[in-house]
Each structure stands twice: as C-alpha cells, then as structure tokens.
C-alpha positions as a LaTeX table, in Angstrom:
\begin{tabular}{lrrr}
\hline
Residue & $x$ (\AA) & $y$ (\AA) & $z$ (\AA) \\
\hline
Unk1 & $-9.27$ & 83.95 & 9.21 \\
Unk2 & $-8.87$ & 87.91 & 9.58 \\
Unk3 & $-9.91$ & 90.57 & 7.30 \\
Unk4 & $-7.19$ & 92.48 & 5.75 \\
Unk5 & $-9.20$ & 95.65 & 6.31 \\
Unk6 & $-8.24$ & 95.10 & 10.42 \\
Unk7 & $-4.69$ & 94.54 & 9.64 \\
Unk8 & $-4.75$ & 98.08 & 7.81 \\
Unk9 & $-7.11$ & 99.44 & 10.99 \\
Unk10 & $-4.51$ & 98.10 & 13.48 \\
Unk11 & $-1.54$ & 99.79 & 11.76 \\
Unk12 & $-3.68$ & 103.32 & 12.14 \\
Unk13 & $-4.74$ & 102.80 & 15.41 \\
Unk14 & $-8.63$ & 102.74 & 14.27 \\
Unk15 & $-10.15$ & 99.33 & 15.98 \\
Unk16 & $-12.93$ & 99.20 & 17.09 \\
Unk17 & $-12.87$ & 97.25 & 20.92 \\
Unk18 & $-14.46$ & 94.13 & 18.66 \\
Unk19 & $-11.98$ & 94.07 & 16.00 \\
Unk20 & $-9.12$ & 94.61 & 18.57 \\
Unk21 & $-10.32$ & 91.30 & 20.00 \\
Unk22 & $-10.13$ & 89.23 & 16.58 \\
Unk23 & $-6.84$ & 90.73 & 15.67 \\
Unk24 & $-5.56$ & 89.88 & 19.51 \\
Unk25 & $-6.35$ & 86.39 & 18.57 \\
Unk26 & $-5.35$ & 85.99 & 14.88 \\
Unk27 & $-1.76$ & 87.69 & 16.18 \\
Unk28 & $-0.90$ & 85.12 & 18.50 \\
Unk29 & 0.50 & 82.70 & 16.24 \\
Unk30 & 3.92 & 83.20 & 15.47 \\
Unk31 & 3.25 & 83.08 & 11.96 \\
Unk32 & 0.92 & 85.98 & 12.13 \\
Unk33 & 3.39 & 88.09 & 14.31 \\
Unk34 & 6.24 & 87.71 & 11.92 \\
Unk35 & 3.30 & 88.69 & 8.64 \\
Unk36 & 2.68 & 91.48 & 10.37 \\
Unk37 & 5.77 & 92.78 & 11.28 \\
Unk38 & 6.60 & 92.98 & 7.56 \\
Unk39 & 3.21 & 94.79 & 6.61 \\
Unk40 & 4.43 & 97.04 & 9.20 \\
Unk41 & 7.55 & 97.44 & 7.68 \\
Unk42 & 6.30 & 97.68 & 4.03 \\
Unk43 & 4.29 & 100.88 & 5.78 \\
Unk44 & 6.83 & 102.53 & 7.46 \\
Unk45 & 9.57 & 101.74 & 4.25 \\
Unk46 & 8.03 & 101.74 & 1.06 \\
Unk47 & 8.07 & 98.57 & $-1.09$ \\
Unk48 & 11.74 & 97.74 & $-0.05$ \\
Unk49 & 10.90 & 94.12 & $-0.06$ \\
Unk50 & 13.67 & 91.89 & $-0.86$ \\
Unk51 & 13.20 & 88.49 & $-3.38$ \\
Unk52 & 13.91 & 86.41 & $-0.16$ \\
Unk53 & 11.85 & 87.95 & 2.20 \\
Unk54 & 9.30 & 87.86 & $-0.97$ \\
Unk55 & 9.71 & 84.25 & $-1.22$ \\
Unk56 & 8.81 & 83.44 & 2.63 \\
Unk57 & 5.35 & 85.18 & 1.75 \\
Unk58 & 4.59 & 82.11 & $-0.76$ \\
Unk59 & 4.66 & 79.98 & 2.81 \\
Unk60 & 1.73 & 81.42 & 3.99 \\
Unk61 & $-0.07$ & 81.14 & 0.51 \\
Unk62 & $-3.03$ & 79.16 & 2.42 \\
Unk63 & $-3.88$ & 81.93 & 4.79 \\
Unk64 & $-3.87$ & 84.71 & 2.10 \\
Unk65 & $-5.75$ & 82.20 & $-0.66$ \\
Unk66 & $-9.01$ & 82.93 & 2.23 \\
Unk67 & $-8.48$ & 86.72 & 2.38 \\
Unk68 & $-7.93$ & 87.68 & $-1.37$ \\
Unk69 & $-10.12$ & 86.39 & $-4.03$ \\
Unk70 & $-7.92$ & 84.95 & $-6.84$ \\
Unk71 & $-9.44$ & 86.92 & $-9.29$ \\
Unk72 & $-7.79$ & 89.97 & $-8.40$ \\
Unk73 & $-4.54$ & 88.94 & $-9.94$ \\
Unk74 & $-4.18$ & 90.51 & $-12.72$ \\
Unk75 & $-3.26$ & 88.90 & $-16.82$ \\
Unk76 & 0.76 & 87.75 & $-16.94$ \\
Unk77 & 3.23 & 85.46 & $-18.60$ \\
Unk78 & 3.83 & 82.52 & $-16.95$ \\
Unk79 & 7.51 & 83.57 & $-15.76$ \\
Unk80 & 6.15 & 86.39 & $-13.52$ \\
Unk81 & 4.30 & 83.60 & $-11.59$ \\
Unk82 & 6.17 & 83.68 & $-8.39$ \\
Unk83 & 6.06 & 87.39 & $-8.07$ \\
Unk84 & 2.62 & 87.54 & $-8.81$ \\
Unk85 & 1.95 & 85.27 & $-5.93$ \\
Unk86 & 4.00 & 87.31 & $-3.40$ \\
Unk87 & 2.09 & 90.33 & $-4.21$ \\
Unk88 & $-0.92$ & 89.03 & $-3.38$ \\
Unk89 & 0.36 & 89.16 & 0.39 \\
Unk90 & 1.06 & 92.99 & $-0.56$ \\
Unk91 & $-2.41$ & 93.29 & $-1.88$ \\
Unk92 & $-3.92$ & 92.31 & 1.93 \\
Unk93 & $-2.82$ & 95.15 & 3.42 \\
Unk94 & $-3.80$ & 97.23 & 0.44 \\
Unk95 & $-0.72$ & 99.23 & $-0.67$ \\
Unk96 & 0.56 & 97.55 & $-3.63$ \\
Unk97 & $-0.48$ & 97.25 & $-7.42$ \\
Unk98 & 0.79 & 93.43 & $-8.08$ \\
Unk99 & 1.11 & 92.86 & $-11.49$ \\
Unk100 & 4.15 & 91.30 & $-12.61$ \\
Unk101 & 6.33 & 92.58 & $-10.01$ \\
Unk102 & 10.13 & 92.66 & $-10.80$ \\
Unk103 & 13.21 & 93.29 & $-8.51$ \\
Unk104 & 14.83 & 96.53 & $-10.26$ \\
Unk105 & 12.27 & 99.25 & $-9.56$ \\
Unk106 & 12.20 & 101.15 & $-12.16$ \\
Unk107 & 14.37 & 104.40 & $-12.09$ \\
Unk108 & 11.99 & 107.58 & $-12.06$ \\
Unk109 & 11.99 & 109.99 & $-14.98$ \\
Unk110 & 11.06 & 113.29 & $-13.07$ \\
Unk111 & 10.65 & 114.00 & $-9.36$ \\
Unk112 & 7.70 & 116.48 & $-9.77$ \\
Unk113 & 5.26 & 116.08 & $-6.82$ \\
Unk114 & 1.11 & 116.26 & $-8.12$ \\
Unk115 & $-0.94$ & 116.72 & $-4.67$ \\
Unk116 & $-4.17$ & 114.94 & $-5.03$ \\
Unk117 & $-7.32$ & 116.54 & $-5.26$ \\
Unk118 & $-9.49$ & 118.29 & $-2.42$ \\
Unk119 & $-12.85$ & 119.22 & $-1.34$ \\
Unk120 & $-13.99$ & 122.28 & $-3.31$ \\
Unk121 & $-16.79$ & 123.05 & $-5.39$ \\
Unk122 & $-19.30$ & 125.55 & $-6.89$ \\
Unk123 & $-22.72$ & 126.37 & $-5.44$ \\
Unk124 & $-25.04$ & 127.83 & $-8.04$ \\
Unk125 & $-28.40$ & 129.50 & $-7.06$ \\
Unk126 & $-31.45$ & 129.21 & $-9.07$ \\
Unk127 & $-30.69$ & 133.16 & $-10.11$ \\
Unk128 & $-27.00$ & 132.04 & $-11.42$ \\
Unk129 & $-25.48$ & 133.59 & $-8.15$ \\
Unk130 & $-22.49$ & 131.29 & $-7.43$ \\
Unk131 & $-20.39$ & 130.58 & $-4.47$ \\
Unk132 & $-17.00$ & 128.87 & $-4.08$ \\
Unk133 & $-16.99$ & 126.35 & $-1.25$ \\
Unk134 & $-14.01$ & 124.58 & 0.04 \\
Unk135 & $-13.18$ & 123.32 & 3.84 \\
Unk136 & $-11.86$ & 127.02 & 4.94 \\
Unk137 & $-14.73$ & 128.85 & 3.43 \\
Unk138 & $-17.77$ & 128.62 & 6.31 \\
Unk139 & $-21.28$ & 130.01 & 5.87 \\
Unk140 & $-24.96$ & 130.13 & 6.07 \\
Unk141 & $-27.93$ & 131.61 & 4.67 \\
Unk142 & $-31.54$ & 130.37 & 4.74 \\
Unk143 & $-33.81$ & 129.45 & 1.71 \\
Unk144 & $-37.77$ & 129.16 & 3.48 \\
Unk145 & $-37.37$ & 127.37 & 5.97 \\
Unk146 & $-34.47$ & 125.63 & 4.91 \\
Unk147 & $-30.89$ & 126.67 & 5.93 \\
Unk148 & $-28.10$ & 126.12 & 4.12 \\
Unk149 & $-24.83$ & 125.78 & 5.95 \\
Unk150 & $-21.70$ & 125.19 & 4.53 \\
Unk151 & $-19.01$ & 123.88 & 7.03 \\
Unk152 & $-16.17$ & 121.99 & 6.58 \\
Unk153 & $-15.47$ & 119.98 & 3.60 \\
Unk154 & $-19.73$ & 119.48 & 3.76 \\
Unk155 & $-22.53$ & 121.53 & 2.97 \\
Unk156 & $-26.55$ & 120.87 & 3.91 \\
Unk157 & $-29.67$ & 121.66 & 3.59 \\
Unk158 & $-31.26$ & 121.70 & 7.09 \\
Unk159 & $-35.24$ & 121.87 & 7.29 \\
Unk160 & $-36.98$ & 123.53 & 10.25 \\
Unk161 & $-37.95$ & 120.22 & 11.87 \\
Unk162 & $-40.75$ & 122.28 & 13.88 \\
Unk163 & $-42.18$ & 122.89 & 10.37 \\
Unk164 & $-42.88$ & 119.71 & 8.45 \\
Unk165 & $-45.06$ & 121.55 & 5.21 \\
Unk166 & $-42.60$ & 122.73 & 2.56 \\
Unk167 & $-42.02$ & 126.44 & 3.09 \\
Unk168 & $-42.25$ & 126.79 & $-1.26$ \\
Unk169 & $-44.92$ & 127.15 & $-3.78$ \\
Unk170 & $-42.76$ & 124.57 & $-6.62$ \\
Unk171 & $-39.30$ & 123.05 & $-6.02$ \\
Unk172 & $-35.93$ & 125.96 & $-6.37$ \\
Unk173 & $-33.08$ & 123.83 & $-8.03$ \\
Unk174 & $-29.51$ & 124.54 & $-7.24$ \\
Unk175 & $-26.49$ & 123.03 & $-8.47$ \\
Unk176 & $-23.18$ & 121.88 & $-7.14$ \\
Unk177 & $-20.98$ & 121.63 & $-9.53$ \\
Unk178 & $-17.34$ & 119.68 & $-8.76$ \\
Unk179 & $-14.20$ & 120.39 & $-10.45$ \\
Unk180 & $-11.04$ & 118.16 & $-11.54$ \\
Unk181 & $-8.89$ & 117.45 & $-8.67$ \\
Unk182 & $-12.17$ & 118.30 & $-6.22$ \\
Unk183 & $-15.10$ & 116.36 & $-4.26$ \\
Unk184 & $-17.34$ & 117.24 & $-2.18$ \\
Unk185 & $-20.35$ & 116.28 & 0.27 \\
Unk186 & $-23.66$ & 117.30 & 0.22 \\
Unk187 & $-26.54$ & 116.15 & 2.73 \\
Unk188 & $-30.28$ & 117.01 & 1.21 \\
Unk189 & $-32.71$ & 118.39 & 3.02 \\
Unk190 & $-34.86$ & 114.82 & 3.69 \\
Unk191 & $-31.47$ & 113.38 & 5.09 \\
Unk192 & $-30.12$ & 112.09 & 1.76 \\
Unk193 & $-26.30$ & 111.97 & 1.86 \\
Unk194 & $-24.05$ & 112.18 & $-1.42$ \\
Unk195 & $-20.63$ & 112.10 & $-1.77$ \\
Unk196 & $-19.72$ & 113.83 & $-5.46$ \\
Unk197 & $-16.38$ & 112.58 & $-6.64$ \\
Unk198 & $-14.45$ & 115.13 & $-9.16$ \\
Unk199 & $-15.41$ & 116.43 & $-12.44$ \\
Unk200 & $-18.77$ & 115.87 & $-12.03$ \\
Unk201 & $-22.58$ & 117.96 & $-11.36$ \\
Unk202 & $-25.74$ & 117.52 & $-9.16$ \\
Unk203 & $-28.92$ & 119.44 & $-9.78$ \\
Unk204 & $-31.62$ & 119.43 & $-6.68$ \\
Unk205 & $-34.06$ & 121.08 & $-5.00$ \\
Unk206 & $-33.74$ & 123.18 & $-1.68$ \\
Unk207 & $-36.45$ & 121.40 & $-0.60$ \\
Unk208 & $-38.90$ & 118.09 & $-1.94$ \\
Unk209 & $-42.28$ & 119.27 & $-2.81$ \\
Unk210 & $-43.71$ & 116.39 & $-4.61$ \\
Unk211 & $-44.56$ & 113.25 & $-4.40$ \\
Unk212 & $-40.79$ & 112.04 & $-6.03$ \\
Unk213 & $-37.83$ & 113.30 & $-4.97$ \\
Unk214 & $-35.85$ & 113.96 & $-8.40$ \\
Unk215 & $-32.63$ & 114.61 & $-8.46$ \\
Unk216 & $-29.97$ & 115.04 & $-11.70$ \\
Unk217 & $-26.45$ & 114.06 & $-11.92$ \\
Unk218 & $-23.45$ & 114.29 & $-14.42$ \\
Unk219 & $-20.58$ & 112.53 & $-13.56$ \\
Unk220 & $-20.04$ & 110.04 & $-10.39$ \\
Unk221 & $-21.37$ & 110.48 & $-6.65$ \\
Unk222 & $-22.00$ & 107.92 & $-3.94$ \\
Unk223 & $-25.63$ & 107.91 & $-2.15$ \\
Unk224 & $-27.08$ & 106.64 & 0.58 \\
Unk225 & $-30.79$ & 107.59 & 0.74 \\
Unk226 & $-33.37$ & 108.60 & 3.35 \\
Unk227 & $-36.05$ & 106.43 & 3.38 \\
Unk228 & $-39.57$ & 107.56 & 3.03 \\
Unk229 & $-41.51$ & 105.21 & 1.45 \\
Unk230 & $-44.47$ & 107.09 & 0.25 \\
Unk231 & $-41.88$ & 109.64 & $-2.08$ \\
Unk232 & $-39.43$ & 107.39 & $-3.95$ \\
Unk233 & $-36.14$ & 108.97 & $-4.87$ \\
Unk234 & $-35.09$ & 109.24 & $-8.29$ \\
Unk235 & $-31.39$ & 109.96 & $-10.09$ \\
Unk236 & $-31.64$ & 110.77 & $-13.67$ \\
Unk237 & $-28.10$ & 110.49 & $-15.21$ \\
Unk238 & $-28.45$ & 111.02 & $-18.89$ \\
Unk239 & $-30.82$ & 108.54 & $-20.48$ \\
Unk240 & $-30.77$ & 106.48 & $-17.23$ \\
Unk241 & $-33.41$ & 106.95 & $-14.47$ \\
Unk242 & $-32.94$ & 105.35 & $-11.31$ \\
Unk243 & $-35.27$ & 104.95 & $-8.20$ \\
Unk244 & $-35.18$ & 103.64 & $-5.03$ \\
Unk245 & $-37.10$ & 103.89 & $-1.67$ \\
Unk246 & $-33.98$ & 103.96 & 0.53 \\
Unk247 & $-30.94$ & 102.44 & $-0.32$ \\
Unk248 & $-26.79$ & 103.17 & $-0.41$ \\
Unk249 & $-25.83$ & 103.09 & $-3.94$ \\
Unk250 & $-23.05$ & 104.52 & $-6.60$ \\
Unk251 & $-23.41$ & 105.65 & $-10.16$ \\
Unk252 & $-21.08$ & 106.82 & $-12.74$ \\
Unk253 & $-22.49$ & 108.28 & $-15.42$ \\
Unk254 & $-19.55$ & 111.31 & $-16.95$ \\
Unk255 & $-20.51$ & 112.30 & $-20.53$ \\
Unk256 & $-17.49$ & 110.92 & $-22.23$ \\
Unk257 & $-17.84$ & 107.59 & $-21.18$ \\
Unk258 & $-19.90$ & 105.73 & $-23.57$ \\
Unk259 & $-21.50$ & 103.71 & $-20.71$ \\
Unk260 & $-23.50$ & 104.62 & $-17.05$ \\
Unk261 & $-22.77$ & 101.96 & $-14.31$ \\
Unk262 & $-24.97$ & 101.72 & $-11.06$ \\
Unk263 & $-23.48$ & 99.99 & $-8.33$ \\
Unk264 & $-25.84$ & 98.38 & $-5.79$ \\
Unk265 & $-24.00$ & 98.38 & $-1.99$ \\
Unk266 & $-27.28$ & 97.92 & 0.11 \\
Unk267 & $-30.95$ & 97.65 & $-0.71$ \\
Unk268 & $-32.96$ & 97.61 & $-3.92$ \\
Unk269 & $-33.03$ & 100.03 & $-6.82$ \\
Unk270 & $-34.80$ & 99.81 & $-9.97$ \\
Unk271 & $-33.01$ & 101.02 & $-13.15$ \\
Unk272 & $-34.19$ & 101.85 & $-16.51$ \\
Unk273 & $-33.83$ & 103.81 & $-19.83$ \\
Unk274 & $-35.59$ & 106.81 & $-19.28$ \\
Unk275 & $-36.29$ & 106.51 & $-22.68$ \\
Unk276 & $-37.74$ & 103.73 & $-22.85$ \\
Unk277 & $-39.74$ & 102.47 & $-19.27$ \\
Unk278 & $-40.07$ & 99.15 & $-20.64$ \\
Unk279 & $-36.11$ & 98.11 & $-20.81$ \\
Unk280 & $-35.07$ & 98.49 & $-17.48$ \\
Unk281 & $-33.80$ & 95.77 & $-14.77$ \\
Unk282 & $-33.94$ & 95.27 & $-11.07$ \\
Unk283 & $-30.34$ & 95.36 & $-9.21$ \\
Unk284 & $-30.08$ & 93.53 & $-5.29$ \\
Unk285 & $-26.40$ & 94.19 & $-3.51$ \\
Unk286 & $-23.59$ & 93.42 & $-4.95$ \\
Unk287 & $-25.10$ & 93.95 & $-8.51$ \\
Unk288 & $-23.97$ & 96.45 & $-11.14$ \\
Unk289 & $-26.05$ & 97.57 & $-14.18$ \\
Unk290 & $-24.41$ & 98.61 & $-17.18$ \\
Unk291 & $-26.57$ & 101.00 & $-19.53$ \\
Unk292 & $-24.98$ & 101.68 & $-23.22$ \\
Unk293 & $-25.45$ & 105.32 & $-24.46$ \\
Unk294 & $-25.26$ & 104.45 & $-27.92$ \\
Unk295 & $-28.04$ & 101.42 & $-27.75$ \\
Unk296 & $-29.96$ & 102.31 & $-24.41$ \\
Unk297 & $-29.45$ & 98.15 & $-23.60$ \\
Unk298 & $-29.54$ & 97.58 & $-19.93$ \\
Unk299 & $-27.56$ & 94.79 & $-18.69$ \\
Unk300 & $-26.41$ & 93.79 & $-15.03$ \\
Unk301 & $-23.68$ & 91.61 & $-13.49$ \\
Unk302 & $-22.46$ & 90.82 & $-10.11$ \\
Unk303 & $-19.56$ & 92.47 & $-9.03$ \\
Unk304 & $-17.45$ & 93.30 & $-5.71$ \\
Unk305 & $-18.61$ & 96.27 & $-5.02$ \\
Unk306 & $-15.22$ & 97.68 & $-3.09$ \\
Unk307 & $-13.58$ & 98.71 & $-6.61$ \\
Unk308 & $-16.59$ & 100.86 & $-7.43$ \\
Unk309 & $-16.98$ & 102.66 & $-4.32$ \\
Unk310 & $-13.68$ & 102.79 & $-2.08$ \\
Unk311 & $-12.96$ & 106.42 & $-3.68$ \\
Unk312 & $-15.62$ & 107.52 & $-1.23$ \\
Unk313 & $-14.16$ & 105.99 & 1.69 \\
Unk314 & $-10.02$ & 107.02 & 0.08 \\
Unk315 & $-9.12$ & 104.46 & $-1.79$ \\
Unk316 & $-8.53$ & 103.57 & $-5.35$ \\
Unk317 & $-9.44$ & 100.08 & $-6.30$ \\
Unk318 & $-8.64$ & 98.38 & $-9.64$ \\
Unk319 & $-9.40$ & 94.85 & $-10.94$ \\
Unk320 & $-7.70$ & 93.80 & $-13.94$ \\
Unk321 & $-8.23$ & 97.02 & $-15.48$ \\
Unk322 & $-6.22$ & 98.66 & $-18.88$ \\
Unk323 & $-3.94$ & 101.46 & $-18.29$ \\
Unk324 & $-5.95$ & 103.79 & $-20.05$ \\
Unk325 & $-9.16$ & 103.46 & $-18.19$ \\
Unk326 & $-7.17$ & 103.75 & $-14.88$ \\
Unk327 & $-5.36$ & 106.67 & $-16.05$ \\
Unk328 & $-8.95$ & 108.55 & $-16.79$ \\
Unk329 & $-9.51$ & 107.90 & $-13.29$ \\
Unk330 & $-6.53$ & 109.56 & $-12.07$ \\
Unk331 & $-6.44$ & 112.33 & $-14.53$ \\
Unk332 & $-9.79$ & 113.52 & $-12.84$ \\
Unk333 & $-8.55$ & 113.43 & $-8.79$ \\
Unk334 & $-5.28$ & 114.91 & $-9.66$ \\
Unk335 & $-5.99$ & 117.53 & $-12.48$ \\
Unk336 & $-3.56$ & 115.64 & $-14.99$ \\
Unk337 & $-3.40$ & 115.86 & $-18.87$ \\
Unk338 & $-2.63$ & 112.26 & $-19.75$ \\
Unk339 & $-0.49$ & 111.11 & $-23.50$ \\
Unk340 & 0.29 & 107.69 & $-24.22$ \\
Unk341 & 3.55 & 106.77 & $-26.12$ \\
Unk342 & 1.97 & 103.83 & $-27.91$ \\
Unk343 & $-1.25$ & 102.44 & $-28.62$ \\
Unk344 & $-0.23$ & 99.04 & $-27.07$ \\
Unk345 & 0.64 & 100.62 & $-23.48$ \\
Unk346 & $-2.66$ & 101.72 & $-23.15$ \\
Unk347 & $-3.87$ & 97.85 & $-23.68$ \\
Unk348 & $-1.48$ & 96.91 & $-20.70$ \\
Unk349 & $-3.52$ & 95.42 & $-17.50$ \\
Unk350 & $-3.04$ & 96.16 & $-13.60$ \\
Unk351 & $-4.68$ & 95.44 & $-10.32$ \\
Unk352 & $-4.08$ & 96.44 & $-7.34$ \\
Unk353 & $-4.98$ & 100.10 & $-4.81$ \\
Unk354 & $-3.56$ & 102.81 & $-3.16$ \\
Unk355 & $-4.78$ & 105.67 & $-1.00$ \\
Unk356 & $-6.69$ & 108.36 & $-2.60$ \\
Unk357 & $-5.44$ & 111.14 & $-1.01$ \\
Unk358 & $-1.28$ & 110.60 & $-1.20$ \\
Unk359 & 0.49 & 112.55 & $-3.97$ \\
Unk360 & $-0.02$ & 111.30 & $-7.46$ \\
Unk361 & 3.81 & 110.49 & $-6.77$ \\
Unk362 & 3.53 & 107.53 & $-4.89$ \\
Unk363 & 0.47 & 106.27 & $-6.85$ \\
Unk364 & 3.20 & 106.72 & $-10.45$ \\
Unk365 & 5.59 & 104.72 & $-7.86$ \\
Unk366 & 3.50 & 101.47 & $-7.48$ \\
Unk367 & 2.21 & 101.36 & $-11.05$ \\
Unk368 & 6.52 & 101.81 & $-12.25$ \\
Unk369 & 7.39 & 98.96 & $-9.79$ \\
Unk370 & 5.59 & 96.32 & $-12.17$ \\
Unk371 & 8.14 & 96.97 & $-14.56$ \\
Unk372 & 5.68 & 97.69 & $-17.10$ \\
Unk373 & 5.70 & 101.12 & $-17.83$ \\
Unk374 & 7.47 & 104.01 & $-17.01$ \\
Unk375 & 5.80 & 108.11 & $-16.30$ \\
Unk376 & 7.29 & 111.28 & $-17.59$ \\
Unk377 & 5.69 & 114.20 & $-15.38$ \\
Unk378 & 6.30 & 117.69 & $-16.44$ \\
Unk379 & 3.68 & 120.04 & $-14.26$ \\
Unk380 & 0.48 & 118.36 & $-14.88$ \\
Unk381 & 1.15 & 116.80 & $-18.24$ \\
Unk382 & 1.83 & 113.30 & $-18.04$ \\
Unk383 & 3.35 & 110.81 & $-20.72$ \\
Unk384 & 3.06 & 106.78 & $-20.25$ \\
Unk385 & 6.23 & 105.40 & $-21.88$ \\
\hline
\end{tabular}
C-alpha cells in the first residue's frame, strides 16, 4: 500500500530519502509502473483520458479501494457507476473532481482567465495607522521590545529573547485584516503561527501580558500554537471561545455563515459558547465542533480533517459538498461574484480537489467535465448554468 500523497510528491520531485524508498518499492510491479505512467500523463495532458484507458483503471479497483475511502464518492444515478469508479483512480493523485464523469467535456462558454488569490493584507496599528503588506513590500519597525518585520509573504512579531518581562504596561492590539482573493501568515510574538485564509480578520496583541493569551478572529485561519502551559491560548470567534494549551487547529467562523466549525488536527482544545460556559464540548484529533449562531448548541463529529485544512497547505478539498457552498469557497480565493441560473443547480453535489493556487480556469474545467453544469465568466462575475 502507498499513499497517494507520495505519488503526487514523486511527480514534483519533493521526496523525502524515506518516501523515495517506499515509492522505489511500490513501483516495481508492473502494475504500478504502467498506474503511474498514466498519472503522469493525466499531469502533463490534462484530463485527456480515454473510456478505454478509463476502463483498465477499474482493474486495479483493489489497490485504490486501500488508498481512497469510499466515502468520498460523491451522490449519482446508478448509470454513472462505471465512471464514478474510474475517477476514483483520478482522485489518488488529487487532480480530478469525480462526480459523474462523462466522455464529451463540456464545451467552455468564455475563455476569460481569473488568477487565484495572493498573499496581501492590511496591518492596522492601535492608532488606526495602516499598512499594506504583500510579498514585495519588506519592512520593520519595533513596538518595545518587540520588532515587527514584514518579509515575504509573512510578517512577525519577534521578542527580544535577552528580555523575557513584557516591555508594556497593558496589551497594544493590532489587526490584520485579509481581503478577497488574499491570505496571509502571521507568527505571534510567543511563537504562535497562523495562517489567515481570505476575507477574513485577526485582532492581537504585540505582545502577551497576562496570564491568557486572547486572541480574536473573523473569518477562517489555521493555528498551530506555542505551548506554554501556565498561559492558555484563547480564540474568540463570535459567540465561540476556544482554548488550548498548545495544539494545531482550524476554525471557520465568517459572519455570513450561520455556523463556526473548529477543526481539531493535533492535540486538545476545549470549545464553548462564550455565552454560555456551561455548553461547551471537548474535541481530540480528527474531531470537528459545530457551534449554531442562531441557538449557541455545540455539537461535534469526527471528520477527515484534510478537507478542512488543505487550503493552508494549497489545496481545495471537497466531500460530497452542494455547488453553492463550494462556490462560496471559491468566490472568496478568487474575488468572484457568483449567480446561479436555478435554484436546483445550487442543490447539485461534487467531490473531488484541485490546487489552490492555479487559475480559477482550470478549477471551472474539472467541475464542467462532470457534465453537470456549465460556467459563464464575464470579468469576475460568474453564472452557474
């Protein structure tokens, strides 16, 4: 058995000396050589697959039933059933949304190219001074002891290690503030690293003076937290307060949706309705709670944690989810005004993933090659037909 995360790594040239080992191994069958020579070509080509070469890929159904959970296929009538199961092979080397997947691609309604988003954001001071950050825009300045240095696509807050006492009187708050189409990363002065995905807003201090380390956030960001055991680390995301000691988490949390969901990748965090202390739950790793705004119930569920948090490592991931909500996701990254022809489009189901940081093009590509639905871009408004 091989991950289909090494088959992806070997194709870019990124193995690590261990993985190049497995994949040496897995690749000697001839089986193996001739699956990978077609994720190769699917790669280098595009989807060009043809329904014969698609129906060798149902031979191999054993090896790819122990690499892709069955789950992931997504709702379909019963005569899609053989392409379904050829796109799970597509789905291993993570390229291809797999839902119902015809032979006629369909025909594209305009060629306009949407680049995805980039890192850029707004730094605001505590006295409303503001600065625009992006990867070409370096510099530095120093807060106390603290200095802030912007380099990169990354900006941090770097305390004098020579001076452990806090340099301030009461915690300064500044905010970072992400547009659509942006992201950003921020590393805290105690070490705390956050990726902030688009659309979204984090308020913290230049420095931790107390005995919790509070921090607020509209929107979505990934964290993975310094430990220090004798301050806990707080988010507060709405009505939602969550705290942990150290731990690598995500929560989304953007005011229009009606609920916040905290995704648990390592450790233990502890979430509850800052509203009420006395409804909260307890989340271990591959747990997500779900709070609603409109009834401040908390309730969690185990989940795979890959489709909540692969935007932070460039990836899109989507499990059986409708149109619509997948659509919101997009519209964010890649700036985009989204209609909807019909009410029952919107309803329509897909799994699948595709890299984060390709033109909204080639994502409008896969999603049109299930046959489903068609796009109509003009600029940045797009219609689902």
């Amino acid at each position: 058995m091989i991950n289909s995360d090494i088959i992806w790594k070997k194709i870019n040239n990124t193995l690590s000396k261990e993985e190049e080992v497995e994949f040496s191994k897995w690749i000697e069958k001839k089986e193996h050589q001739l699956y990978y020579e077609k994720a190769l070509q699917y790669f280098k080509n595009g989807s060009n697959f043809k329904n014969d070469e698609i129906n060798i890929e149902l031979k191999w159904e054993n090896i790819e039933s122990r690499l892709v959970d069955s789950r992931l296929i997504s709702k379909s009538s019963s005569k899609f059933i053989t392409a379904v199961a050829a796109s799970v092979t597509l789905l291993i080397i993570s390229t291809l949304f797999f839902l119902n997947l015809k032979q006629n691609k369909a025909p594209l309604i305009s060629e306009a190219v949407v680049e995805p988003g980039k890192s850029k954001a707004t730094l605001i001071l505590d006295d409303g001074e503001s600065y625009e950050l992006s990867q070409n825009n370096n510099f530095n300045f120093f807060s106390g002891v603290t200095q802030i240095l912007n380099k990169g696509s990354k900006i941090s807050y770097i305390k004098d290690k020579l001076n452990n006492k806090a340099s301030l009187s009461e915690e300064i708050y500044h905010t970072l503030e992400i547009p659509r189409g942006g992201e950003y990363f921020i590393e805290l002065s105690d070490g705390t690293k956050i990726w902030i995905n688009s659309d979204s807003k984090l308020k913290y201090p230049v420095e931790f003076i107390g005995q919790i380390r509070n921090i607020e956030l509209i929107g979505e960001a990934y964290f993975e937290i310094a430990h220090n055991s004798e301050k806990p680390f707080v988010v507060i995301s709405g009505n939602q307060r969550v705290e942990v000691l150290g731990t690598s988490f995500n929560i989304s949390s953007y005011e229009q949706d009606d609920f916040i969901l905290t995704t648990l990748v390592e450790g233990q965090v502890k979430v509850e309705n800052s509203l009420n202390e006395l409804n909260n739950t307890y989340l271990k790793p591959n747990q997500q709670s779900i709070l609603d705004k409109k009834t401040g119930s908390i309730k969690s569920k185990n989940v795979k944690v890959e489709e909540y948090v692969a935007w932070q490592s460039g990836w899109f991931r989507f499990n059986d989810k409708p149109i619509s909500q997948i659509m919101v996701t997009l519209a964010r990254w890649y700036d985009l005004e989204v209609l909807f022809e019909n009410e029952n489009i919107s309803k329509k189901h897909f799994s699948g993933g595709f890299k984060r940081y390709d033109s909204f093009d080639q994502a409008r590509n896969i999603i049109e090659q299930t046959g489903e639905i068609n796009f109509k871009v003009q600029g940045k408004k797009v219609t689902i037909l």
